[in-house]
C-alpha positions, 0 to 999 in steps of 0.5 A, a space after each residue: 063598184 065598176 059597171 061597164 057600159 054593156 050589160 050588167 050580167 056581163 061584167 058580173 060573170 068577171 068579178 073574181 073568185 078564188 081560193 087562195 091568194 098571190 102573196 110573197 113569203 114575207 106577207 105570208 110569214 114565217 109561220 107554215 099554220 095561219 089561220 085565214 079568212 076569205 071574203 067572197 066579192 068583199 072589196 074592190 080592186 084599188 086598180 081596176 075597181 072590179 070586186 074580187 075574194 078578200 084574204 086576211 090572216 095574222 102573219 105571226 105573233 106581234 103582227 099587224 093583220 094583212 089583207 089583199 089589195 088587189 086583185 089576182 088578174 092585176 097580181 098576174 099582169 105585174 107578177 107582183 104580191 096582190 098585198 105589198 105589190 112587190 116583183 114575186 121573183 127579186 123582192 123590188 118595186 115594179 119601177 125598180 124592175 122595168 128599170 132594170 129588164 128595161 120596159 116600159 108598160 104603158 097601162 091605161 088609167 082611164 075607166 073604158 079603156 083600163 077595162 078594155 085591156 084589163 079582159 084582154 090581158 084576161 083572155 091572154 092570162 086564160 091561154 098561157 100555162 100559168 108558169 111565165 108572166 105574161 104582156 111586156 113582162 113575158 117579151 123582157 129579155 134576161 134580168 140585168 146586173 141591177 137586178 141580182 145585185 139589188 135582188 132579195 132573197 131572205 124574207 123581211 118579216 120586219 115589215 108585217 110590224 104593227 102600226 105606231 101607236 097614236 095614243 103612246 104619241 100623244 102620250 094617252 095610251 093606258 094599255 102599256 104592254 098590252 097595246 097591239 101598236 107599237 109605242 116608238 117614236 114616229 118617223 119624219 113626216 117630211 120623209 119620202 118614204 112616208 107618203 107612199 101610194 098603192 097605185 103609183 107603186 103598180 104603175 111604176 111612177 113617183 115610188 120613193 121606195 123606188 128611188 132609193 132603190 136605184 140611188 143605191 145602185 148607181 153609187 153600188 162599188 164595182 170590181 175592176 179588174 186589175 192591171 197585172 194580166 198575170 192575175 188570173 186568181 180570183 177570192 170568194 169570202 164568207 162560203 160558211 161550213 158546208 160549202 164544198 170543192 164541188 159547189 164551187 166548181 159546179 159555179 164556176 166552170 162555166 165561165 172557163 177553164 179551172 186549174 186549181 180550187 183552194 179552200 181554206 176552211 178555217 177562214 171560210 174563203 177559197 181561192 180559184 186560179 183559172 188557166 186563161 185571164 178572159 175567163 177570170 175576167 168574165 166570172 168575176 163580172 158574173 158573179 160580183 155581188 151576185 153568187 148566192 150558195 145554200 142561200 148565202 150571198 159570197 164575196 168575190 175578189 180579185 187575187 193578188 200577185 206575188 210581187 205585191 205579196 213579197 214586197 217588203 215595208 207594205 201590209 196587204 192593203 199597200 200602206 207603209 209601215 210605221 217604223 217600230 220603235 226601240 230597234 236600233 238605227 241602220 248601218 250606214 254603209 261601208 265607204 267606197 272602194 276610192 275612198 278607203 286608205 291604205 292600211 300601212 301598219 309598218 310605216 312603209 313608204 307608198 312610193 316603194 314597192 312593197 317588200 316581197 316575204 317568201 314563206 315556204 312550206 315544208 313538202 309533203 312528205 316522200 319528196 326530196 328535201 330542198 337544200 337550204 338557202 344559199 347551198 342549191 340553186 335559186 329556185 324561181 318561176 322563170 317568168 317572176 321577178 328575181 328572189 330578193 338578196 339577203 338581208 346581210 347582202 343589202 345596201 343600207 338605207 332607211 330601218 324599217 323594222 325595230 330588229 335591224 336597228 344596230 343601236 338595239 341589244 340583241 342585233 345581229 353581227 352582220 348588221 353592225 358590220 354592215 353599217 
């Protein structure tokens, strides 16, 4: 164990004793009823190396009994789990972490001066309320997007499991159910993940853990406002049950002014409209991948415009549609107006003037009767053409209708006489 260079006593007085640990919710486990063991000074802290108060417990049935690592003043420098040395608040890395609030703790390694800082960090943590993390942590500014959206905030009890079972690899277990490890086939040796190191994942250098962590952010998808600015519509997918028109008010009308709320239960979304573009544009930046109510995380989208949803041939997501087969062909369309040819169903000759037919109507009724024709005065507009003759007046010339042929039974007398 640790001896400093002054007195023995001195460094005594520091070893640590407590009586519970720092732990996260996923090493404590699911279980509210844990039995615990605590041994006073058992260990070392593998950063500090200064003994400290051991904890160990069962997590729940089927799993791997957990022991602290580290102790509870290097727990508070890092506000990490003193087990997993994971953040308390977003479940991630520390280099995940002071990647994303961007700090860089530069913490001693060597043994005088790792203590030196480690009794003022001490002094430091005795004079806060307890509440706040404290050194670089406490002067971070605000979490980035990074953080929120890389943030976990459901237990993963999936991490207490026991270890593999060397014998079943071997195959010379003889336990068979009874084994407490588990009997699966290992991982690649040749996997990152697989050489982890408990002080490389405090200080936040070389975790592979870490690294797939922020890989996974930078190819994480973004939402890009759309190019139609009368968009000011935004979706929310996956609200469940119990949300209602309140919690989502209560999200959202920080970032602008709302005009109207539409839930649709029966496919648990709903629809915000804004009343200005900037304010759909700020919450959407806001809340993308991010919005988390009664522990559900939502899925925020943008709208889209009435244009896009009235236009024919394309489903939602802009495609073509396949033509469906069995329906009949399109119309070709009608000719055009140049194109079409007369309809001349009395063979009349296109360079004379069409025949004028004048049909009269009988007059309503309490009007003089017009006389007949050929006993009153012709009665035409005085602006028209003349009425033509009648047909008996008329000189001769080409028959266009079969009853003024003479040769044909049944023909008047005028007509004969005329011809």
């Amino acid at each position: 164990m640790a001896t400093s260079l002054g007195s023995n006593t001195y460094n005594r007085q520091n070893w640590e004793d407590s009586d519970f640990p720092i732990l996260c919710q996923t090493c404590l486990g699911e279980n509210p009823y844990i039995r615990m063991t605590k041994e006073k000074y058992g260990k070392e802290c593998k950063i500090c190396a200064r003994p400290f108060t051991v904890f160990r417990w069962c997590p729940g049935l089927r799993m791997r009994f957990k022991k602290t690592e580290v102790c509870q003043t290097c727990s508070k420098m890092k506000n990490v789990c003193q087990t997993c040395l994971l953040d308390l608040e977003y479940g991630l890395p520390i280099q995940v972490r002071d990647t994303g609030i961007s700090i860089k703790d530069n913490m001693p390694r060597s043994d005088v001066n790792k203590e030196y800082y480690t009794q003022n960090m001490e002094r430091e943590i005795q004079n806060s309320d307890g509440s706040s993390p404290v050194g670089m942590l406490g002067k971070a500014q605000n979490p980035s997007d990074m953080l929120l959206k890389l943030a976990r905030t459901t237990p993963y009890y999936k991490r207490n499991r026991p270890h593999i079972c060397s014998f079943w690899v071997k195959g010379e277990c003889k336990r068979g159910e009874e084994c407490p490890y588990r009997h699966e086939k290992p991982t690649d040796p040749d996997d990152p993940l697989a050489d982890q190191n408990i002080k490389d994942r405090y200080y936040g250098v070389n975790d592979p853990v870490a690294d797939k962590l922020l890989k996974r952010a930078s190819s994480m998808p973004r939402l890009d406002p759309p190019e139609d600015k009368s968009i000011t519509t935004l979706y929310i997918g996956g609200l469940g049950e119990n949300v209602t028109d309140s919690e989502l008010r209560n999200n959202f009308y920080q970032y602008g002014e709302i005009r109207t709320i539409t839930l649709v239960q029966r496919q648990q979304c709903a629809f915000i409209q804004f009343s200005t573009r900037p304010g759909a544009e700020l919450a959407a930046e806001k809340t993308f991948n991010k919005l988390i109510i009664n522990g559900r995380r939502l899925a925020v989208k943008w709208g889209r415009s009435q244009a896009a949803k009235g236009k024919e041939g394309f489903d939602e997501m802009g495609t073509g549609l396949e033509p469906v087969p069995g329906l009949p062909t399109i119309l070709p369309p009608p000719p055009a107006l140049e194109d079409e040819t007369p309809a001349n169903y009395f063979n009349l000759d296109p360079s004379g003037s069409p025949a004028v037919m004048n049909i009269s109507l009988p007059p309503p009724p309490g009007l003089p009767t017009p006389p007949p024709p050929g006993f009153g005065s012709p009665l035409f507009h005085p602006m028209g053409p003349p009425p033509p003759p009648p047909m008996a007046l008329r000189p001769p010339g080409q028959i266009h209708y079969p009853s003024q042929d003479p040769q044909r039974m049944g023909a008047h007398a005028a007509v004969r006489h005329s011809l």
